[in-house]
Each structure stands twice: as structure tokens, then as C-alpha cells.
N, C-alpha and C positions, 0 to 999 in steps of 0.2 A: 493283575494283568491289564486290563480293558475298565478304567473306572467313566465318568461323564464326560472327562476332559485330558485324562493322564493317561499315558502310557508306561508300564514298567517293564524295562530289559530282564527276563527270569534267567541271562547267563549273569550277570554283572549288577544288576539291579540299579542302573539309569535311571531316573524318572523323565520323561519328555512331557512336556507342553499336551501333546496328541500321539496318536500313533504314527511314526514314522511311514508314508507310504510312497515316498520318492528314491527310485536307487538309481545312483548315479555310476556310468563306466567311463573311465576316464577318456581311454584309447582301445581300440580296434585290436580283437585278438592276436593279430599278426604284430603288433608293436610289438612285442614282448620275445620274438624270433630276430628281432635284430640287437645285434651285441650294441653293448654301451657306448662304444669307442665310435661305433657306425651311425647314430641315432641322426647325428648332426646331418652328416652328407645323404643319408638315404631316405630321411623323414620332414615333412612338411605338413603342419597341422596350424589348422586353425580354430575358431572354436567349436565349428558345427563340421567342420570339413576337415581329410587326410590324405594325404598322398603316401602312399611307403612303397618304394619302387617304379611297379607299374600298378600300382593296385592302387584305386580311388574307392574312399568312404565319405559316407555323410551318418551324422547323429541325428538319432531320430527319436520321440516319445512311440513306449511299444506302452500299451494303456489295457488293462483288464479290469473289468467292472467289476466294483461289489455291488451286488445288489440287493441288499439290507443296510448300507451305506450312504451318505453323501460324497464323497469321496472315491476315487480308483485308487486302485494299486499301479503304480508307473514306473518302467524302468525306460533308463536312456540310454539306446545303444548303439550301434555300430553297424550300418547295413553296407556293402562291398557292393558296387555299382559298375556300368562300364564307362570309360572316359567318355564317351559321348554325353552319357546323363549326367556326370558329373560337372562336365562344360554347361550342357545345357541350366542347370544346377546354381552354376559360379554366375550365369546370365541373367538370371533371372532373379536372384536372390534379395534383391529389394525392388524389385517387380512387382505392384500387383496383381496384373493378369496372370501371375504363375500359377493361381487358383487354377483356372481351365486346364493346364497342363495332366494328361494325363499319367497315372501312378507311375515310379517309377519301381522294374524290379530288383533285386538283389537276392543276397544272400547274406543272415544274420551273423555277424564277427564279432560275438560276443557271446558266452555261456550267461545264461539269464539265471540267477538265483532261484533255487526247489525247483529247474525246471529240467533238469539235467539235457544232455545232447541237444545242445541247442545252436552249436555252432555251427554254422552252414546250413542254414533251413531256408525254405524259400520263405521270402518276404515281399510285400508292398510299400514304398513310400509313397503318401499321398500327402502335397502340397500342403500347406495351410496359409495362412495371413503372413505378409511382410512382418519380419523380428518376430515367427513361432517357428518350430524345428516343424518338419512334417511328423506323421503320424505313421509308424511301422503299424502293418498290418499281416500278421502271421498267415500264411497259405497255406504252410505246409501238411499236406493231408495226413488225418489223423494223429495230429502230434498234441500232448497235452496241454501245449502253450495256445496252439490256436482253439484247442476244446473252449481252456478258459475264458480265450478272449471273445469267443465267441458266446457262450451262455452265462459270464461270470464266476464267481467265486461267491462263497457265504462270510460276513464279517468275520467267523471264527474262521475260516479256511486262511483266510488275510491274514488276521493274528500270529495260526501257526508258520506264515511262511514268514512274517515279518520277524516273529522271534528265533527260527533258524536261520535269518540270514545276519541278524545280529549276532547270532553264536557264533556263527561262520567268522565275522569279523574277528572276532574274541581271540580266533584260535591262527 
């Protein structure tokens, strides 16, 4: 599973480098509501930012600690904003006082891997450095993603989620 340096996939048997612990979401739950044919005229995406209709997103690092680790567990997702923040957003975006800005909120537009019901939960984006995504910060009360990200996860808790989201891929 877990050797000094190796990671092994127990669906597939992979070996990686390390353990995998970046998950990447391409686009914002709602892409996936618009037909194929429609993509062109009703979507506009860039690589940190979404427009699909009236509905503005930004990509954001959502980060839960191991703490027996060097390393977090990181997923990249999809937080749903209102045009205003999102302007403010497009403004700012190689700004460095966007630091001072404060969080913005939304709502998460992406099912987070083992974390079930995760779609629409309240969130924070807080700023970070010119050329870094901000950093999602789960609110939503008593939900087990902000548990985690709140007191962390154990290296094995990491393991099992990383090896069911591999399997997940598999299938």
C-alpha cells in the first residue's frame, strides 16, 4: 500500500512515485447540465474562472490536513459566486493587494471524492498570492468535509480515501 516512497493502486495495481494526494475537477457541477451541442454558446471558461449562463465560478484549493503527514490531502473545485465577486475576482486577479480582500462566499459545485453530499454546501474563498487559486474553506455546519478540514484526517484515513477514489476512477 504505503511503502517510504511508493504508492500502490489495490484496484489496478499502479505503482506511483508517492501517494497521490491532488484531485483535480475539471468544471463546475452544472457543466455537465448543459447539452453538447450548447457548450460553445452558453459556456465560457478559463482556467481558474466559469461563466455557464448566469452563473459565475472560480477554482479554488479545498486543503485537509493529515496530521501524521507532510503533506495535505487537496481537492480543486468549483465554488459558485455572485457576479459581483466574480468581477471583483476578474479585477483583482493579478493584483497583489487582493490579499486584504476579504473571503469570498459561495456555494461548493462539485461532489468532493468519500465525501458524499457535497454539492451546494456553504463555502469560503480566501485570496492567496498573485498566480495561486484561493483557498476553499468549508462552513458548512456539521458536515464531515468541514469536520475534516477542520481537525484533519490520520495518514491511513488519507490512504483509504485515496484508494477509493482510485477505484472510483476504475470503474
Amino acid at each position: 500500500m504505503l511503502g517510504s516512497t511508493q504508492f500502490t493502486c489495490s484496484c489496478c495495481g499502479k505503482v506511483y512515485s508517492e501517494i497521490p494526494l491532488c484531485f483535480d475537477s475539471d468544471y463546475p457541477a452544472y457543466y455537465f447540465n448543459v447539452p453538447e451541442n450548447e457548450v460553445k454558446e452558453r459556456v465560457e471558461m478559463a482556467e481558474n474562472l466559469c461563466v455557464i449562463d448566469n452563473y459565475y465560478f472560480h477554482k479554488g484549493e479545498l486543503m485537509i490536513p493529515i496530521n501524521d503527514h507532510p503533506k495535505d490531502l487537496i481537492f480543486n473545485v468549483w465554488l459558485t459566486i455572485t457576479k459581483e465577486n466574480f468581477e471583483i475576482r476578474n479585477t483583482l486577479w493579478n493584483d497583489p493587494e487582493r490579499l486584504k480582500q476579504e473571503p469570498y462566499f459561495g456555494f461548493l459545485h462539485n461532489i468532493v471524492p468519500t465525501y458524499d453530499n457535497t454539492l451546494g454546501i456553504k463555502a469560503l474563498a480566501c485570496e492567496n498570492n498573485v498566480g495561486f487559486t484561493p483557498d476553499i474553506v468549508v462552513v458548512e455546519e456539521n458536515h464531515p468535509l468541514r469536520i475534516d478540514q477542520l481537525n484533519g484526517i490520520t495518514l491511513h484515513e488519507a490512504v483509504e480515501k485515496v484508494q477509493a477514489i482510485l477505484k472510483d476512477w476504475q470503474h
